[in-house]
TORKOL-4160 file (C-alpha; in steps of 0.2 Angstrom, whole numbers, padded with zeros to 4 digits, m for minus):
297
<pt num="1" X="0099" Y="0379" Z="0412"/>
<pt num="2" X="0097" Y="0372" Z="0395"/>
<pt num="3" X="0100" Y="0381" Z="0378"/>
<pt num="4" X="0082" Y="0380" Z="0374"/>
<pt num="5" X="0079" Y="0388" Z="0390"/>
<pt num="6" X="0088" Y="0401" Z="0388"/>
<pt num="7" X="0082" Y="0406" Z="0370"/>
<pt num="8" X="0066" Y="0407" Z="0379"/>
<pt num="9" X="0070" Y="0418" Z="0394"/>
<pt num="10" X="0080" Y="0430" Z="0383"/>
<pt num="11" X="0072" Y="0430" Z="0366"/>
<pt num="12" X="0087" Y="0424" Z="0357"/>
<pt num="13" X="0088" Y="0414" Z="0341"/>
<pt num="14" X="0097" Y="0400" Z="0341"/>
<pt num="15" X="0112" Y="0409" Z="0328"/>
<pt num="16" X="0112" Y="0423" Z="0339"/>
<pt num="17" X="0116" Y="0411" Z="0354"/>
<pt num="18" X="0131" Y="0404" Z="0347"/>
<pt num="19" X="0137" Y="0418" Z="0341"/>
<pt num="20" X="0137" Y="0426" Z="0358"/>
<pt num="21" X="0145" Y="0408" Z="0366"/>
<pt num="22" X="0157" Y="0410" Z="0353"/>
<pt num="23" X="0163" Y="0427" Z="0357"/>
<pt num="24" X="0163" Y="0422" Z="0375"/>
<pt num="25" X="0176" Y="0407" Z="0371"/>
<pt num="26" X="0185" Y="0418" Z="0359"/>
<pt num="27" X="0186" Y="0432" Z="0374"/>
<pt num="28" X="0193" Y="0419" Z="0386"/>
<pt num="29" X="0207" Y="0410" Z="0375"/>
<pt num="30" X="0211" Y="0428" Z="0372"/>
<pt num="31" X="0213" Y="0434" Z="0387"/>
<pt num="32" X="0223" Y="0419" Z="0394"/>
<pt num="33" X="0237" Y="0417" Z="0379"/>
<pt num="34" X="0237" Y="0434" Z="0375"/>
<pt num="35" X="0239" Y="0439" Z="0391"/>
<pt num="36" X="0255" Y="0426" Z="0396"/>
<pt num="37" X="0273" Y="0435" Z="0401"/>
<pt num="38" X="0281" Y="0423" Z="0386"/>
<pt num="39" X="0274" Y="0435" Z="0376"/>
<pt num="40" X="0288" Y="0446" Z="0376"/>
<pt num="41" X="0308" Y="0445" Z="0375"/>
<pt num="42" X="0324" Y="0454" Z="0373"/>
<pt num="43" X="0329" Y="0461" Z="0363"/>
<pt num="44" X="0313" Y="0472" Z="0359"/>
<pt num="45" X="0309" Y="0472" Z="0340"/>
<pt num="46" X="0308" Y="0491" Z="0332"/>
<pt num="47" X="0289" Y="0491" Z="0335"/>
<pt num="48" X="0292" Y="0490" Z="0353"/>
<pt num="49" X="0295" Y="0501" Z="0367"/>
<pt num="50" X="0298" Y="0496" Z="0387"/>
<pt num="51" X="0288" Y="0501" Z="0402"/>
<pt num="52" X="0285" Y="0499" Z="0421"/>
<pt num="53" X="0269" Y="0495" Z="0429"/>
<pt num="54" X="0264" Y="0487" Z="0447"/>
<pt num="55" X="0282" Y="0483" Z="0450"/>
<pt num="56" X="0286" Y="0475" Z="0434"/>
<pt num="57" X="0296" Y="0479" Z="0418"/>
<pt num="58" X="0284" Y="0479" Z="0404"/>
<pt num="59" X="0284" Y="0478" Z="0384"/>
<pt num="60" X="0275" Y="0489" Z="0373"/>
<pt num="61" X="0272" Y="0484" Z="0354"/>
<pt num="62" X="0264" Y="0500" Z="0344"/>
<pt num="63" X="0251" Y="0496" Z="0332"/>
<pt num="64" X="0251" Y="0513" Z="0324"/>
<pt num="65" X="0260" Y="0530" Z="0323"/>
<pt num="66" X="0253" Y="0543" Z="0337"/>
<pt num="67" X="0241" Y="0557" Z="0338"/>
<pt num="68" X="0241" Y="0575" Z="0342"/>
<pt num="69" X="0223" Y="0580" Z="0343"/>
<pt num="70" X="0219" Y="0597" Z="0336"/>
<pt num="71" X="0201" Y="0605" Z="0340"/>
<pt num="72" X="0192" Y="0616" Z="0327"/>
<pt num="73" X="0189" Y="0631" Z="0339"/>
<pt num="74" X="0209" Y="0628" Z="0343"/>
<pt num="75" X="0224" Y="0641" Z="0340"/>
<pt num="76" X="0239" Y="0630" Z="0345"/>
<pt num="77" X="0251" Y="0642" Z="0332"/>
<pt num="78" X="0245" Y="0656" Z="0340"/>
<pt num="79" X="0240" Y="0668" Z="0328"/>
<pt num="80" X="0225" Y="0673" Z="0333"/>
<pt num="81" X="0213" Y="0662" Z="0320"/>
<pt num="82" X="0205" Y="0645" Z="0327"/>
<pt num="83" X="0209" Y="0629" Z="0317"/>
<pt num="84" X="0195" Y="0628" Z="0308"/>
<pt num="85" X="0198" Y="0644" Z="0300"/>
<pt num="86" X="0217" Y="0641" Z="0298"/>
<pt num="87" X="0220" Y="0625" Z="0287"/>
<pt num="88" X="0239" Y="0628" Z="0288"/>
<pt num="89" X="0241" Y="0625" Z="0307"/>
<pt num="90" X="0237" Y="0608" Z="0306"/>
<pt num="91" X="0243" Y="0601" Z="0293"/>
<pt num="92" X="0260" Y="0594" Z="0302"/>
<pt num="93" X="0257" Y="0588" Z="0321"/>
<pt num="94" X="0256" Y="0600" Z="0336"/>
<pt num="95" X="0260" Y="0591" Z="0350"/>
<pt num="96" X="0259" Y="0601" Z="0366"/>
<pt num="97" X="0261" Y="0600" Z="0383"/>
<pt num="98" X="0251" Y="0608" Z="0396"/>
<pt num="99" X="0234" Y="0607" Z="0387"/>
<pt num="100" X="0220" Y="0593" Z="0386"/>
<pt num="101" X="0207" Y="0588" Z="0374"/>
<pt num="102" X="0190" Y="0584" Z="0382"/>
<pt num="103" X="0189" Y="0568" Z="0368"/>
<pt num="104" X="0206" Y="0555" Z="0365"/>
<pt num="105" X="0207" Y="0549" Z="0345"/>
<pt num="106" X="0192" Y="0537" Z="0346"/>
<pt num="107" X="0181" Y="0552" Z="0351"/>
<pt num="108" X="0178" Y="0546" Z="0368"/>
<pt num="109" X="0177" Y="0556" Z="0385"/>
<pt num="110" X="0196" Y="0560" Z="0389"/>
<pt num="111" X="0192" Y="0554" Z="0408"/>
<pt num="112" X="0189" Y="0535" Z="0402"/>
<pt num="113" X="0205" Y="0535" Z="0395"/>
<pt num="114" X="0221" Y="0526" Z="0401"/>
<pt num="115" X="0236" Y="0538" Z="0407"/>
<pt num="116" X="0253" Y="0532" Z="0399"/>
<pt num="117" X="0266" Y="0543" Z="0413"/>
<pt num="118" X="0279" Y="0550" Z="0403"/>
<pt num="119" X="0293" Y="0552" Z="0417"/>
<pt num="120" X="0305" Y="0564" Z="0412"/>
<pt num="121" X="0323" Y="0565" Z="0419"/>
<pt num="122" X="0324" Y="0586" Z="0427"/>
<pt num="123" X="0338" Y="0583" Z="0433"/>
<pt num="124" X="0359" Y="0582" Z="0427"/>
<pt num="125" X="0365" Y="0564" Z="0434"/>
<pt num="126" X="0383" Y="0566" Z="0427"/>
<pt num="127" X="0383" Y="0584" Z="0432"/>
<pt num="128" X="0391" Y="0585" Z="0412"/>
<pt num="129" X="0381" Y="0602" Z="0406"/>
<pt num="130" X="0375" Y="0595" Z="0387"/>
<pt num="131" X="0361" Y="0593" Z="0378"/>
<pt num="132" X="0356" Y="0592" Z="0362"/>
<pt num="133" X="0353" Y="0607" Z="0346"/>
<pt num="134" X="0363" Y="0620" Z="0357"/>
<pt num="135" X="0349" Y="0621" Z="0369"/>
<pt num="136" X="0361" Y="0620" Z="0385"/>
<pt num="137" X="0362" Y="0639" Z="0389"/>
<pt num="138" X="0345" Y="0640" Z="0386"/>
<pt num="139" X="0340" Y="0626" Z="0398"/>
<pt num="140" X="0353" Y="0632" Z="0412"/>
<pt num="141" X="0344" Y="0649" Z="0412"/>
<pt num="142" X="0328" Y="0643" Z="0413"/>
<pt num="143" X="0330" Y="0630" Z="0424"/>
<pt num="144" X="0346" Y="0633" Z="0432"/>
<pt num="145" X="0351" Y="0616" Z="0424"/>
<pt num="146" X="0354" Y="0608" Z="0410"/>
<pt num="147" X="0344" Y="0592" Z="0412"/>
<pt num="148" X="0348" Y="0574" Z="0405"/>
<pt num="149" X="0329" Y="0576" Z="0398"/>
<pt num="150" X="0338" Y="0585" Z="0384"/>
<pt num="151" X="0356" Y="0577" Z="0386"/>
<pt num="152" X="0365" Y="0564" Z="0369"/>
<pt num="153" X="0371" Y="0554" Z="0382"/>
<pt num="154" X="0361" Y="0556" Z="0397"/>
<pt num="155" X="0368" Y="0550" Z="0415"/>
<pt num="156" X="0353" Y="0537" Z="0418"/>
<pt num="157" X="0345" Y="0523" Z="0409"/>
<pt num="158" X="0329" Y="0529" Z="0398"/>
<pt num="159" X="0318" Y="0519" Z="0390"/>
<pt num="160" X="0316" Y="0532" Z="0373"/>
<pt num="161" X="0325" Y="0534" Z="0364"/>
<pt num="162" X="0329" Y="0514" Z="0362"/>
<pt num="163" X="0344" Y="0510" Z="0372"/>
<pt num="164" X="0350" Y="0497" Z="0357"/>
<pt num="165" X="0356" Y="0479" Z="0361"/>
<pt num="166" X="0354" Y="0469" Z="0373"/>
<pt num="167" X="0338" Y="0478" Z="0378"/>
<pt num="168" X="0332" Y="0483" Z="0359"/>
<pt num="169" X="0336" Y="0478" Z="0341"/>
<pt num="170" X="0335" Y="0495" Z="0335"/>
<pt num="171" X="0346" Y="0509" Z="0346"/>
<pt num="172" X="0337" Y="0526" Z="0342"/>
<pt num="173" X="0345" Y="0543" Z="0339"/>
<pt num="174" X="0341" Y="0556" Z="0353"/>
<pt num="175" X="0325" Y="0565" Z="0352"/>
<pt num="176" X="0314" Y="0551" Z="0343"/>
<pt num="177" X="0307" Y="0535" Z="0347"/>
<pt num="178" X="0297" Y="0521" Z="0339"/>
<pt num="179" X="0278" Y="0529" Z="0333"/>
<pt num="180" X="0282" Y="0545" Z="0344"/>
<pt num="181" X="0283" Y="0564" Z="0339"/>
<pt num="182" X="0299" Y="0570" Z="0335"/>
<pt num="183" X="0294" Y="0587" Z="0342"/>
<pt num="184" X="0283" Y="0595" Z="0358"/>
<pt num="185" X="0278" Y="0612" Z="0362"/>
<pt num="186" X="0282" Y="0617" Z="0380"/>
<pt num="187" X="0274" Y="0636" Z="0376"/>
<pt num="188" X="0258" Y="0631" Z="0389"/>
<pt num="189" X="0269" Y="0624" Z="0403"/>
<pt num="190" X="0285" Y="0638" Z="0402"/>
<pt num="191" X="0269" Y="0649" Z="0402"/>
<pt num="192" X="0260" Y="0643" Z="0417"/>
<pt num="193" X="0278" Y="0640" Z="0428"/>
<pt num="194" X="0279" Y="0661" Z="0425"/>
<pt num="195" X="0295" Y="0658" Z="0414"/>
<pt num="196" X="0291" Y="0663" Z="0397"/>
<pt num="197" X="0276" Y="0676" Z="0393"/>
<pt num="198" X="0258" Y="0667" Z="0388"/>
<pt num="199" X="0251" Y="0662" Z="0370"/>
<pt num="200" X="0271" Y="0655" Z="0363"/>
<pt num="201" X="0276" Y="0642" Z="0355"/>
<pt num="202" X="0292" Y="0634" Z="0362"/>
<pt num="203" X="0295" Y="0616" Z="0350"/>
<pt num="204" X="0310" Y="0606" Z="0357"/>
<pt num="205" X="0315" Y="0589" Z="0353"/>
<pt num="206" X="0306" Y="0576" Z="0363"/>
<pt num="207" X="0314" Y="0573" Z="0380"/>
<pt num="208" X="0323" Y="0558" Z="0385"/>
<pt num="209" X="0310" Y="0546" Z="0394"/>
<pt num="210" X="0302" Y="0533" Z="0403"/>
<pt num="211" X="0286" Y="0526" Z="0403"/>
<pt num="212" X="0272" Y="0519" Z="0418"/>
<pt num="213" X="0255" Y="0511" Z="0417"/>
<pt num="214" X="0243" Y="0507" Z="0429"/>
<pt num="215" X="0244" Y="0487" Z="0427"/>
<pt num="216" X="0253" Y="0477" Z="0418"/>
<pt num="217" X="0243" Y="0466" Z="0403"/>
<pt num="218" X="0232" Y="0478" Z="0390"/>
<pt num="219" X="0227" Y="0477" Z="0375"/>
<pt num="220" X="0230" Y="0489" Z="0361"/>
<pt num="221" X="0222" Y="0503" Z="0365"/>
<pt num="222" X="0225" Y="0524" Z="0364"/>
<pt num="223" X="0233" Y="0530" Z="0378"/>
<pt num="224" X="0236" Y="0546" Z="0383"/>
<pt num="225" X="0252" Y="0556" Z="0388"/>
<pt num="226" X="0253" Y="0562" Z="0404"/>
<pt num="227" X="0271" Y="0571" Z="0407"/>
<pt num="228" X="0281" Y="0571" Z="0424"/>
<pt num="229" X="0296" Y="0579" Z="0428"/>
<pt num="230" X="0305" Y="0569" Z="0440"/>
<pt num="231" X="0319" Y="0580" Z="0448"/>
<pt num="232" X="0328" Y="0569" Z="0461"/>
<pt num="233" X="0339" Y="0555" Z="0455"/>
<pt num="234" X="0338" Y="0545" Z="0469"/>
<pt num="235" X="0318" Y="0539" Z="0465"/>
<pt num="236" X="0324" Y="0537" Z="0445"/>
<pt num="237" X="0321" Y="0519" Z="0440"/>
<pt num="238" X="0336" Y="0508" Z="0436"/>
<pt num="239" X="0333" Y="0497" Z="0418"/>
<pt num="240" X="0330" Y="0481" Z="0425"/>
<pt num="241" X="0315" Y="0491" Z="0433"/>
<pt num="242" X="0322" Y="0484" Z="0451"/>
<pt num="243" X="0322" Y="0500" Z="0461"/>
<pt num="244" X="0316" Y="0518" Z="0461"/>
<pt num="245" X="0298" Y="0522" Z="0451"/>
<pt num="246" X="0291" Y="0509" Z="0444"/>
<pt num="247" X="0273" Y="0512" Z="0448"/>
<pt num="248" X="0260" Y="0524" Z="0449"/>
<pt num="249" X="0258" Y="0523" Z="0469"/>
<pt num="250" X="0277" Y="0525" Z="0469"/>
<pt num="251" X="0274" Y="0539" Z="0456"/>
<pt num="252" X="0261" Y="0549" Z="0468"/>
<pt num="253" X="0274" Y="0544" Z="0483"/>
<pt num="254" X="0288" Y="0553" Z="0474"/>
<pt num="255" X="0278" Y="0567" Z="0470"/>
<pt num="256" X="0273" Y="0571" Z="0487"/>
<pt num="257" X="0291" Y="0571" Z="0493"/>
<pt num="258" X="0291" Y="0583" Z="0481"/>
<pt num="259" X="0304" Y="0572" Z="0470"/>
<pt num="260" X="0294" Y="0575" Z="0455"/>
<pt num="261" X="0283" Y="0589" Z="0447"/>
<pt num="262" X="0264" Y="0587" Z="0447"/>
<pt num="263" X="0255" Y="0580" Z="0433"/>
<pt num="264" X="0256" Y="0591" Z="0417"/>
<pt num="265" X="0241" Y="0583" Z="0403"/>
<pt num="266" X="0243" Y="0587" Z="0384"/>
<pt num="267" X="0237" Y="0582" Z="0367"/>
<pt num="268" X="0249" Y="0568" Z="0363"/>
<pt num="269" X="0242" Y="0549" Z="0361"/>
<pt num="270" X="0250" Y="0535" Z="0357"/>
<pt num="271" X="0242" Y="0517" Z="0352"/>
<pt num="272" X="0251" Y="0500" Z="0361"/>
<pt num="273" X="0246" Y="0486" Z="0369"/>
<pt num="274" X="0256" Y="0480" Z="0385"/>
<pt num="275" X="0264" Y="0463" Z="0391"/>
<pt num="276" X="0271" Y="0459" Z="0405"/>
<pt num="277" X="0290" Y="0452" Z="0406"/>
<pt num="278" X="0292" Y="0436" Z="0415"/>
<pt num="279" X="0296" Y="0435" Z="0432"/>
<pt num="280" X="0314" Y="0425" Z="0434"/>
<pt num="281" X="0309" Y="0409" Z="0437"/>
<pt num="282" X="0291" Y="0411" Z="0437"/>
<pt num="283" X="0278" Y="0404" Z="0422"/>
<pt num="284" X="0263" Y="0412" Z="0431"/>
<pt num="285" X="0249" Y="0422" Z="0420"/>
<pt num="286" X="0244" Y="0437" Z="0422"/>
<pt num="287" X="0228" Y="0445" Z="0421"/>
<pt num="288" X="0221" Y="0456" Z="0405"/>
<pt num="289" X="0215" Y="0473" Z="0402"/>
<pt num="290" X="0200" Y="0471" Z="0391"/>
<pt num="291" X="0202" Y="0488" Z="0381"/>
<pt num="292" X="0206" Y="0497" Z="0397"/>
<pt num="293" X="0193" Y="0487" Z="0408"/>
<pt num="294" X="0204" Y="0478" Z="0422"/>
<pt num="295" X="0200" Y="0461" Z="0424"/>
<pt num="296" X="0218" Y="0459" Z="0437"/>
<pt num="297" X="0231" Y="0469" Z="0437"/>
């Protein structure tokens, strides 16, 4: 069909027309060098964390610091006045598990967000009793272990804090990594697992981790946390992201074999885009997510 042709059909000038061609191009040359596995090395650069997705180890490269969102009508310090009558409980982050916001940080409908998996190690791989800030006695009551979530020197490869060379530049002290919160309240979950009594606010450090998308290539976008206690180390994912969980179907496997707690959702977002690492021996492309809209994964 001819351009003149299809201003006619359409009622479009003929600026308008290669503006629109040209956002077409611009999405396709995108979408096939963005997308590419040479996109990411080792070691990873301080702006960048690792993940798994569909089988493959992924990179992540932050493009800003997180968010915690925190409702008007909501009473995350617990002391009986909503937020927007309470300026002072908001003005430092309150990350929390156990709760979800209807709306992620762009102020769309939490449901047509993408879920970053947060896999948590809930369990002690070299049976060594420590963890961090004195919280070991602590943990053992509650848990009846002291799990490597919580451990300096955990007993299985995380992915946060940043392992340090080979893997990444930077190695990360516990408790932090790259554009994430420092600190999450636990008061909903302990709470709802009957352990503590309701309306507390528990802050610990942010648990050793591990991260799993659904895919592989996204752009940046918000993504939000979703945590997972994983409780057998036998399903735990090695580094090379060769065995155990390494995808969400071998996430939902996991969790009906009753490896792994259920799905706990909470206010914490965190902004990245994703790139596949090369396959060895491979220089195939992969397919892009188009702000969370899967062309291939």
């Amino acid at each position: 069909m001819s351009l003149s042709r299809i201003r006619r059909r359409w009622g479009v000038g003929s600026l308008t027309l290669v503006a629109l061609v040209a956002g077409v191009i611009t999405v396709v040359l995108t979408t096939a060098t963005a997308g590419g596995d040479s996109s990411i090395t080792h070691p990873l650069r301080a702006d960048q964390t690792e993940g798994y997705g569909n089988d493959r180890l992924l990179g992540f490269t932050y493009g800003q610091n997180f968010s915690c969102i925190h409702r008007p009508g909501d009473d995350l310090d617990h002391n009986g006045q909503p937020a927007d009558l309470d300026p002072a409980e908001f003005q430092s982050p309150h990350c929390t598990a156990g709760i979800e916001p209807p709306i992620d940080p762009t102020g769309n409908e939490i449901a047509d967000t993408e879920p970053l998996y947060v896999i948590v190690p809930f369990f002690d791989a070299d049976n060594d009793g420590q963890a961090a800030d004195g919280l070991a006695p602590t943990l053992k009551s509650l848990f009846g272990v002291v799990p490597d979530a919580f451990d300096p020197t955990p007993g299985e490869a995380v992915q946060c804090p940043e392992p340090g060379p080979p893997l990444t530049e930077h190695k990360g002290p516990f408790g932090t990594c790259t554009m994430h919160t420092t600190k999450i309240d636990l008061g909903p979950v302990l709470s709802q697992l009957g352990l503590i009594p309701p309306n507390q606010v528990v802050q610990l450090p942010t648990p050793n981790h591990s991260h799993i998308v659904d895919g592989g290539n996204f752009n940046s976008i918000w993504w939000k946390v979703v945590v997972v206690l994983v409780t057998d180390k036998s399903v735990w994912p090695n580094a090379a992201g060769t065995s155990g969980i390494t995808s969400v179907s071998k996430l939902r496997a996991a969790q009906a074999a009753g490896k792994a707690f259920p799905d706990v959702p909470t206010n914490f977002f965190l902004f990245f885009d994703s790139r596949q690492f090369p396959r060895s021996g491979s220089g195939s492309t992969a397919g892009m997510n188009m702000a969370g809209m899967s062309m291939s994964h």
